[in-house]
KETISE-841436 format. One record per atom (N, C-alpha, C): atom name; residue number from 1; x, y, z; residue in one letter. Coordinates in nm, 2 decimals. Layout:
N
site,pos,X,Y,Z,code
CA,NUM,X,Y,Z,A
...
//
This chain:
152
site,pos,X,Y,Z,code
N,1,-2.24,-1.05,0.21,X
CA,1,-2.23,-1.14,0.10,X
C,1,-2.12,-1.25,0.13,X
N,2,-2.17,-1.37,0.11,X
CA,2,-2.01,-1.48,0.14,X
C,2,-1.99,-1.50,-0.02,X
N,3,-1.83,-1.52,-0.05,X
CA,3,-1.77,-1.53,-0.14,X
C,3,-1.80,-1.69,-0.20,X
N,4,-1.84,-1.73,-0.32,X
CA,4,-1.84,-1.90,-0.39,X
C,4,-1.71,-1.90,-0.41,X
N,5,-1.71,-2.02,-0.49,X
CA,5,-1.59,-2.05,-0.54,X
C,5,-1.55,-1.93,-0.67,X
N,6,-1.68,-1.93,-0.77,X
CA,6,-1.65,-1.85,-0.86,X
C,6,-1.63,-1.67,-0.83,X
N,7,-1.69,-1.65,-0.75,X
CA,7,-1.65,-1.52,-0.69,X
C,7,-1.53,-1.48,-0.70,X
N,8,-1.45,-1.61,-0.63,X
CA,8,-1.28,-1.62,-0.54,X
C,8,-1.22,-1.65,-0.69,X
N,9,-1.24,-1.70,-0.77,X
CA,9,-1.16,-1.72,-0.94,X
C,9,-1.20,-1.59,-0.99,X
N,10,-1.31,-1.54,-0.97,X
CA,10,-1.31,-1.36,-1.05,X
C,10,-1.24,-1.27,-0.97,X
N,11,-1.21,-1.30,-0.83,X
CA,11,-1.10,-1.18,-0.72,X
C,11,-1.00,-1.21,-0.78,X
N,12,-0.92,-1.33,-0.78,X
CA,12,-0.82,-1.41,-0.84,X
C,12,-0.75,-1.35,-0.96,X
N,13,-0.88,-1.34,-1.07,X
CA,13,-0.81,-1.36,-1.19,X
C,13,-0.79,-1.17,-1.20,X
N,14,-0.87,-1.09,-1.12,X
CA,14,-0.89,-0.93,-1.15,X
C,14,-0.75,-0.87,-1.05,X
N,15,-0.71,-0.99,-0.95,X
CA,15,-0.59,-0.92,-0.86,X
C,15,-0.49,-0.93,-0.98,X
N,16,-0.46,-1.02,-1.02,X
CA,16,-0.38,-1.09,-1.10,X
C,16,-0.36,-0.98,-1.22,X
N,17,-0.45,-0.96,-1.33,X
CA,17,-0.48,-0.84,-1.42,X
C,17,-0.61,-0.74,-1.39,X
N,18,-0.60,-0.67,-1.36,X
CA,18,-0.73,-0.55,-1.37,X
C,18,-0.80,-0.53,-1.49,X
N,19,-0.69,-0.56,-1.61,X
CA,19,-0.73,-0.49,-1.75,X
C,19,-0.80,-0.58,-1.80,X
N,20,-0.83,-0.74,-1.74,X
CA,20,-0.86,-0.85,-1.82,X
C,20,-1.05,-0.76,-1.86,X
N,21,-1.13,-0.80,-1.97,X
CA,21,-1.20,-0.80,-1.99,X
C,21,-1.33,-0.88,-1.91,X
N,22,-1.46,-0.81,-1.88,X
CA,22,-1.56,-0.93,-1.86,X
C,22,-1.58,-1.01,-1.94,X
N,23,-1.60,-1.02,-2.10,X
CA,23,-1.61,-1.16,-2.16,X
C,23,-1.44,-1.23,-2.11,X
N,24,-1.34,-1.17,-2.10,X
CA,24,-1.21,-1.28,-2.06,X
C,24,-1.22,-1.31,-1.99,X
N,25,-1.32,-1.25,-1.89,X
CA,25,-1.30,-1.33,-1.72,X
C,25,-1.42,-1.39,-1.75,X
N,26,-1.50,-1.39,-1.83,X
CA,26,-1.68,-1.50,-1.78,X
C,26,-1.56,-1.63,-1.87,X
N,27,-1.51,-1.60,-1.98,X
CA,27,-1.48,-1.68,-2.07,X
C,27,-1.39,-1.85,-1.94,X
N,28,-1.32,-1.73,-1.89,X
CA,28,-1.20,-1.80,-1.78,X
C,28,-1.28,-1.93,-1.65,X
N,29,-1.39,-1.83,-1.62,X
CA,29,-1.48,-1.90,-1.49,X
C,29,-1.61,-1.98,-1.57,X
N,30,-1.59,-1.98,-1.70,X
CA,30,-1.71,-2.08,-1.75,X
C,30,-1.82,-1.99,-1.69,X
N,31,-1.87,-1.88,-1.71,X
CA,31,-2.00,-1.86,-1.69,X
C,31,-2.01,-1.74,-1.86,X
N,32,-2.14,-1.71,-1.89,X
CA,32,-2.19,-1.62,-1.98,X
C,32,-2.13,-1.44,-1.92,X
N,33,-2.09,-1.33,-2.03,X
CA,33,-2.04,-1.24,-1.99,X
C,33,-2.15,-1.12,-1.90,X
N,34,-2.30,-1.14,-1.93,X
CA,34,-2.36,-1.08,-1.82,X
C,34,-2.39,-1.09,-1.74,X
N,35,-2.37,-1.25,-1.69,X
CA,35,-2.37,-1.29,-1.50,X
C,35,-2.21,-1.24,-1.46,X
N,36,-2.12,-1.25,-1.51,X
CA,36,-2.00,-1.21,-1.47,X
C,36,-2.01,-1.06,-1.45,X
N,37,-2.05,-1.01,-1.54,X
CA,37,-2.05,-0.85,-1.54,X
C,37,-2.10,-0.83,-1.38,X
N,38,-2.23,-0.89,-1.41,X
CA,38,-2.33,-0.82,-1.26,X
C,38,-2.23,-0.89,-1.10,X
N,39,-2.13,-0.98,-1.15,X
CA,39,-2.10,-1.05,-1.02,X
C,39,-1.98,-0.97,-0.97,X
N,40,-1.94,-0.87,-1.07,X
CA,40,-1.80,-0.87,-1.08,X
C,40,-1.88,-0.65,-0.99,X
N,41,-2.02,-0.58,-1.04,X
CA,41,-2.03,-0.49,-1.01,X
C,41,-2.05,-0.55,-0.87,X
N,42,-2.11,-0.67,-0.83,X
CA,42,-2.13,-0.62,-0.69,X
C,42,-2.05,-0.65,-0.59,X
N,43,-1.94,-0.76,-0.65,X
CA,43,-1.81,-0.75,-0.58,X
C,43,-1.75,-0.60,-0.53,X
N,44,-1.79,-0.49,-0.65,X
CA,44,-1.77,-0.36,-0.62,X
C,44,-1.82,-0.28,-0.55,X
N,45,-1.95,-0.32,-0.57,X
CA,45,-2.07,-0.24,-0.45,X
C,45,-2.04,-0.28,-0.28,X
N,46,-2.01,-0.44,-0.28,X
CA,46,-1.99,-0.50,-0.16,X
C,46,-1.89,-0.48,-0.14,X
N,47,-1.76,-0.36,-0.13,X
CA,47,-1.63,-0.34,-0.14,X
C,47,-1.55,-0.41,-0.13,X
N,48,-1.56,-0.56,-0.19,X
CA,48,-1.41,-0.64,-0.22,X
C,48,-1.34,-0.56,-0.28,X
N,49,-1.40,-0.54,-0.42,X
CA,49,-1.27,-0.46,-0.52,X
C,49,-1.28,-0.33,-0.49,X
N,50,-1.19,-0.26,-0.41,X
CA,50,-1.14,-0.14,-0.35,X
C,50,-1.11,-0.01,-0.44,X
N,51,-1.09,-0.07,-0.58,X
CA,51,-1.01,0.02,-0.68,X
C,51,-0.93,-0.09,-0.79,X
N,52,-0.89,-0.02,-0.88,X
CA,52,-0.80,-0.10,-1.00,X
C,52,-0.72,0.02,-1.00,X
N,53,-0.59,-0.02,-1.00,X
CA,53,-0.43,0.06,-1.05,X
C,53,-0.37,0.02,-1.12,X
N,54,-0.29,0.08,-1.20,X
CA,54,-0.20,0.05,-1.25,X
C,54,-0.02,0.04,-1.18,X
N,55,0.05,-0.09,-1.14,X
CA,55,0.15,-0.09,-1.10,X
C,55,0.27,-0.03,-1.14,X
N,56,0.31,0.09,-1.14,X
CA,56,0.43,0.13,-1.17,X
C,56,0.57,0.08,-1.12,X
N,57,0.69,0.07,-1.26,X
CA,57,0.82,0.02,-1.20,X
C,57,0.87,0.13,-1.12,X
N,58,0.91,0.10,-0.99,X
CA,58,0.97,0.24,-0.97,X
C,58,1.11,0.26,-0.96,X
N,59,1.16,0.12,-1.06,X
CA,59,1.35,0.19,-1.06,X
C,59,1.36,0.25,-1.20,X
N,60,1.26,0.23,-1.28,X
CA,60,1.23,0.24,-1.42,X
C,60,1.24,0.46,-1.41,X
N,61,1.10,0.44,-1.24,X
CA,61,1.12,0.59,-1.22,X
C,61,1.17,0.67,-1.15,X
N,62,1.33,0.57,-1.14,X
CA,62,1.40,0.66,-1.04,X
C,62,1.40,0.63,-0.87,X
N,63,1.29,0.55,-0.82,X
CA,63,1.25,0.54,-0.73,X
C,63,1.36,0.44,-0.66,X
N,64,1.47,0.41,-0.67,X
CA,64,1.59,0.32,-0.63,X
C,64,1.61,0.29,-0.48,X
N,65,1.53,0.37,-0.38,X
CA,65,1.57,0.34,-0.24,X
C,65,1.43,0.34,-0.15,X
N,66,1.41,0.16,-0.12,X
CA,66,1.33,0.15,0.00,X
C,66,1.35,0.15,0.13,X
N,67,1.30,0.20,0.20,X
CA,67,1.29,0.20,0.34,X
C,67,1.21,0.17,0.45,X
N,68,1.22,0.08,0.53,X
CA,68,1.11,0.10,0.65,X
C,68,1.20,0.21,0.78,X
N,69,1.08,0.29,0.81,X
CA,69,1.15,0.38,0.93,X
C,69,1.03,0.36,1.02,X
N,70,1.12,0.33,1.11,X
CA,70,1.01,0.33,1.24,X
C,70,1.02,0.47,1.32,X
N,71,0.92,0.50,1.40,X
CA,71,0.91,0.65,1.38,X
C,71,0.89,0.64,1.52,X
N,72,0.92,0.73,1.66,X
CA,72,0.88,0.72,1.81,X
C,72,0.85,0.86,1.84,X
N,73,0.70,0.84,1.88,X
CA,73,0.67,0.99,1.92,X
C,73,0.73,1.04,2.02,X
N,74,0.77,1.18,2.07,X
CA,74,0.80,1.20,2.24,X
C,74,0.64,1.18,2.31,X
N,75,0.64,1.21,2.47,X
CA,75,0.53,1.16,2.52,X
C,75,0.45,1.27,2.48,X
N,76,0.51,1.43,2.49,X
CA,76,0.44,1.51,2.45,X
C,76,0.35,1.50,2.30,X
N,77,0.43,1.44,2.25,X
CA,77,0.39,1.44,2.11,X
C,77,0.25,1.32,2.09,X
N,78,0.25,1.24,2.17,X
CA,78,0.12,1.13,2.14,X
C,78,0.00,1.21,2.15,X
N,79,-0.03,1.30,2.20,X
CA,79,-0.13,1.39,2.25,X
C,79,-0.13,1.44,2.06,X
N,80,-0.05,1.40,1.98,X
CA,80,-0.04,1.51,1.85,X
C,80,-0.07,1.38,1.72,X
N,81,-0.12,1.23,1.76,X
CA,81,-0.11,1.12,1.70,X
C,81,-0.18,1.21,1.54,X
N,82,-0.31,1.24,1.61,X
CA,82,-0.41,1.27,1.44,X
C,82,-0.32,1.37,1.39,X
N,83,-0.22,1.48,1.38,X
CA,83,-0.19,1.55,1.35,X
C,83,-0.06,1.47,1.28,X
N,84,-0.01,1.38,1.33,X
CA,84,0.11,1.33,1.28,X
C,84,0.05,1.25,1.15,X
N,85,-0.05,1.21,1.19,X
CA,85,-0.13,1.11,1.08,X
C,85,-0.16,1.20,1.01,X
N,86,-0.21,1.32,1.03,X
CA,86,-0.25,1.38,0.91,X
C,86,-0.19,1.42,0.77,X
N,87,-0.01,1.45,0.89,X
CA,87,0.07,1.51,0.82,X
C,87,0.17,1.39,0.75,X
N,88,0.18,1.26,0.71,X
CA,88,0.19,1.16,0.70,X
C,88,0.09,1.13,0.58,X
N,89,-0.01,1.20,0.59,X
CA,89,-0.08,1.14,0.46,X
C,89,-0.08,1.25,0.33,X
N,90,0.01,1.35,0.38,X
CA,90,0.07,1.45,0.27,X
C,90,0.19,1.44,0.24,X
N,91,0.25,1.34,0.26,X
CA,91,0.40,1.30,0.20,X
C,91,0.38,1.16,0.12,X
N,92,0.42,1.23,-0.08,X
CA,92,0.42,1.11,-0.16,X
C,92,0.47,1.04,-0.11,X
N,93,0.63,1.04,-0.08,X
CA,93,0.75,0.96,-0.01,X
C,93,0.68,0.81,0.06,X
N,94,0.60,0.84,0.14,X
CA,94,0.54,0.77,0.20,X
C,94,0.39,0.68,0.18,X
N,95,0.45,0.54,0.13,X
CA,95,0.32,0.47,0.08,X
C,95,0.26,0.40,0.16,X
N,96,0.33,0.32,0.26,X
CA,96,0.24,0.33,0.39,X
C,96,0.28,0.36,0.54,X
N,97,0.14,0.29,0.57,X
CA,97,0.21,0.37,0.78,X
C,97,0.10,0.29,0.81,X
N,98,0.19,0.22,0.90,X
CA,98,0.10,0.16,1.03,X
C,98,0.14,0.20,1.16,X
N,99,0.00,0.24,1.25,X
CA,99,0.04,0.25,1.38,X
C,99,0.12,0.11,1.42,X
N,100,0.19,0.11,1.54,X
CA,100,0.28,-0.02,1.58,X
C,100,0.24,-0.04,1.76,X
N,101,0.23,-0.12,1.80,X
CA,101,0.25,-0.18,1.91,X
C,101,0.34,-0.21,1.99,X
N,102,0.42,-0.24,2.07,X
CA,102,0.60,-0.18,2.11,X
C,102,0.62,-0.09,2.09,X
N,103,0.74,-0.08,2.08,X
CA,103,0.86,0.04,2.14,X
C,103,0.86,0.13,2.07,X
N,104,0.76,0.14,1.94,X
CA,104,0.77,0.26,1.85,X
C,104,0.58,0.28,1.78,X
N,105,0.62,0.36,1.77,X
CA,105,0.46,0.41,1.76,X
C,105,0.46,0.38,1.61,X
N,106,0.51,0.42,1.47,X
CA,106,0.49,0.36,1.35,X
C,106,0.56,0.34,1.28,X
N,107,0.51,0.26,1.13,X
CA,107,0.63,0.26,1.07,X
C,107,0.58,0.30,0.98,X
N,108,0.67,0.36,0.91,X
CA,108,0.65,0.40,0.76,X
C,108,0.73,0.29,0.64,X
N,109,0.68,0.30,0.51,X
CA,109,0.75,0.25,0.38,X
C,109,0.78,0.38,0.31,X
N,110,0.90,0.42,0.27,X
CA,110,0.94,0.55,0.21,X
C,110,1.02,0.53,0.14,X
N,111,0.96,0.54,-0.01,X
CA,111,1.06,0.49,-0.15,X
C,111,1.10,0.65,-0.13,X
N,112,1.24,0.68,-0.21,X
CA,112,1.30,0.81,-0.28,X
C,112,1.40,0.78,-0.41,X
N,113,1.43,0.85,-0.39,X
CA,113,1.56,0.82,-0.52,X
C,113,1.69,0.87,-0.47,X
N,114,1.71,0.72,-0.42,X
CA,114,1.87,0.74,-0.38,X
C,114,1.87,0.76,-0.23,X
N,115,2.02,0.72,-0.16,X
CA,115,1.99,0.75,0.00,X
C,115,2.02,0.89,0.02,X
N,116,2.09,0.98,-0.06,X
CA,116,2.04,1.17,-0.04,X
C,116,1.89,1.17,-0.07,X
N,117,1.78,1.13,-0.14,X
CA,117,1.70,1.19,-0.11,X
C,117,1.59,1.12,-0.02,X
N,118,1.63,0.96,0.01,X
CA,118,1.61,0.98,0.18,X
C,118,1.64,1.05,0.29,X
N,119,1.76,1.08,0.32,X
CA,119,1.79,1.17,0.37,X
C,119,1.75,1.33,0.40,X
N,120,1.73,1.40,0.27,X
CA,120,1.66,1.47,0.26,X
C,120,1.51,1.53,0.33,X
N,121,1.42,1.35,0.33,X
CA,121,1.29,1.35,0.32,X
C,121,1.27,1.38,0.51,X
N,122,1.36,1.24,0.54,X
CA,122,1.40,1.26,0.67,X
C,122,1.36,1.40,0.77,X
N,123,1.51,1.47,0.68,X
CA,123,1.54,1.61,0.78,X
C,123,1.42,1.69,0.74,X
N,124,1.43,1.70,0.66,X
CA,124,1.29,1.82,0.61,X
C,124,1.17,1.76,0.65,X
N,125,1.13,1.66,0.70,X
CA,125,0.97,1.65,0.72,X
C,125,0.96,1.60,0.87,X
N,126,1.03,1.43,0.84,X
CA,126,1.02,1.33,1.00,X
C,126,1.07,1.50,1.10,X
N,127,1.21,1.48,1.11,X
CA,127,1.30,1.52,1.16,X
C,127,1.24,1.70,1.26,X
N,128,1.17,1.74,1.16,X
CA,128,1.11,1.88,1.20,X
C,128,1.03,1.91,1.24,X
N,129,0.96,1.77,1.28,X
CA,129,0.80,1.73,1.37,X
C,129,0.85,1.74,1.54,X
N,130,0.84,1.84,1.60,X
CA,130,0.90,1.87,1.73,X
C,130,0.84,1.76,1.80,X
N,131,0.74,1.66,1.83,X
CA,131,0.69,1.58,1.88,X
C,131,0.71,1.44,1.82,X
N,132,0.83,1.41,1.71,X
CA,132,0.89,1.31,1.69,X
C,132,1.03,1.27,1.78,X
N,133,1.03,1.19,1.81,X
CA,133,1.15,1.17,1.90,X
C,133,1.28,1.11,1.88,X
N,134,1.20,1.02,1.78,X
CA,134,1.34,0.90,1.71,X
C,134,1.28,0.87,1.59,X
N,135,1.36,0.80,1.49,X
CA,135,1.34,0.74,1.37,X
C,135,1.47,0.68,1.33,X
N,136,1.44,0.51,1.30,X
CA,136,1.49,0.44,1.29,X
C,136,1.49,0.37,1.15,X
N,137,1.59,0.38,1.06,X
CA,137,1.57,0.33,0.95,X
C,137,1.61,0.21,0.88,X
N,138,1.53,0.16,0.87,X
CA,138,1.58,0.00,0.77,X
C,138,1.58,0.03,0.66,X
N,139,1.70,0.01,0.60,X
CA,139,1.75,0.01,0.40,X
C,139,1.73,-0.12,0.37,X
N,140,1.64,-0.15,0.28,X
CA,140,1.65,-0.26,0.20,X
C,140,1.75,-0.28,0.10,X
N,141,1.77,-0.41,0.11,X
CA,141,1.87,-0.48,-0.03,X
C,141,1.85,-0.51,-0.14,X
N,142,1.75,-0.61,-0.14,X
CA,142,1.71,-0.68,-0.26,X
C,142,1.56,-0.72,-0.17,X
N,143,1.48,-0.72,-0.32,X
CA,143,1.35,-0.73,-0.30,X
C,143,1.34,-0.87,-0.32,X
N,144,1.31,-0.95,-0.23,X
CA,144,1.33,-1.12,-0.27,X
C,144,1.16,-1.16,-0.31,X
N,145,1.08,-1.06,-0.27,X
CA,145,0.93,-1.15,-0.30,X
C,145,0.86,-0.97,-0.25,X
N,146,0.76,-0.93,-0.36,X
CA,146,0.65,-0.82,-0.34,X
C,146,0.52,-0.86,-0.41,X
N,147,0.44,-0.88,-0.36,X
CA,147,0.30,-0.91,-0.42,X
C,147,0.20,-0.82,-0.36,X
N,148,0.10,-0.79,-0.48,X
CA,148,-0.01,-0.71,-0.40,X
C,148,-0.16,-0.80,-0.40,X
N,149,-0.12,-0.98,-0.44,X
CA,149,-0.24,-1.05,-0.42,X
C,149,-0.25,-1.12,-0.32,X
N,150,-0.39,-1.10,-0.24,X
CA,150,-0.39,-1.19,-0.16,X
C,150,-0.45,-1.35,-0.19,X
N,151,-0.43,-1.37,-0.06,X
CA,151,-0.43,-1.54,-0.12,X
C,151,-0.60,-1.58,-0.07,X
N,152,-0.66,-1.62,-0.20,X
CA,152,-0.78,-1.67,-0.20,X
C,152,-0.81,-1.79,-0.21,X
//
């Protein structure tokens, strides 16, 4: 399916709020609320819209310390990639991970609360993976710009 213009104003207006209604979005893109409806299900069928969440504050919950840690397997350990991945996708701490290209095999984003319970997350999990070799941490400061829309 290629995206119209009105497509890209209903991706637009649903990144923007999830909760908006179909009559508020047909109302928004000038079309009637049951072409919108059907345009907006097969946006869903055709997997643009992936999911609707709700954004939580997370200093509101405590969540006060971001991190990027770049993570380096030992050589032994690459032979253990899916296992590292696996175990990576059972740590809340951890909201994303990308494999990496250069000198370190990934990075992670790891909110906690507070730099003890970074620290914490660290020793108890990264740290105890016999086939991790290094991890490298970036503390953030200030969050100068986060957005989860992309640009249409």
């Amino acid at each position: 399916m290629s995206l119209n213009q009105v497509d890209r104003q209903i991706l637009a207006l649903l990144q923007q709020d999830a909760s908006l209604s179909t009559a508020e979005i047909a109302d928004k893109v000038g079309l009637s609320q049951s072409p919108c409806w059907r345009r907006i299900a097969k946006l869903e069928q055709d997997g643009y819209i992936k999911g609707k969440v709700a954004l939580l504050d997370e200093k509101k919950l405590g969540f006060d310390m971001l991190v990027y840690a770049h993570v380096r397997l030992s050589n032994h350990g690459r032979t253990n990639l899916a296992e590292f991945e696996r175990l990576i996708m059972s740590y809340d701490e951890v909201t994303e991970c990308y494999s990496m290209a250069g000198t370190m095999d990934f990075m992670l984003r790891i909110i906690s609360k507070g730099i003890e319970g970074y620290e914490q997350f660290v020793r108890d999990n990264l740290l105890n993976l016999e086939f991790v070799q290094e991890v490298h941490s970036n503390v953030t400061m200030t969050c100068v710009k986060r957005s989860t829309s992309l640009p249409l």
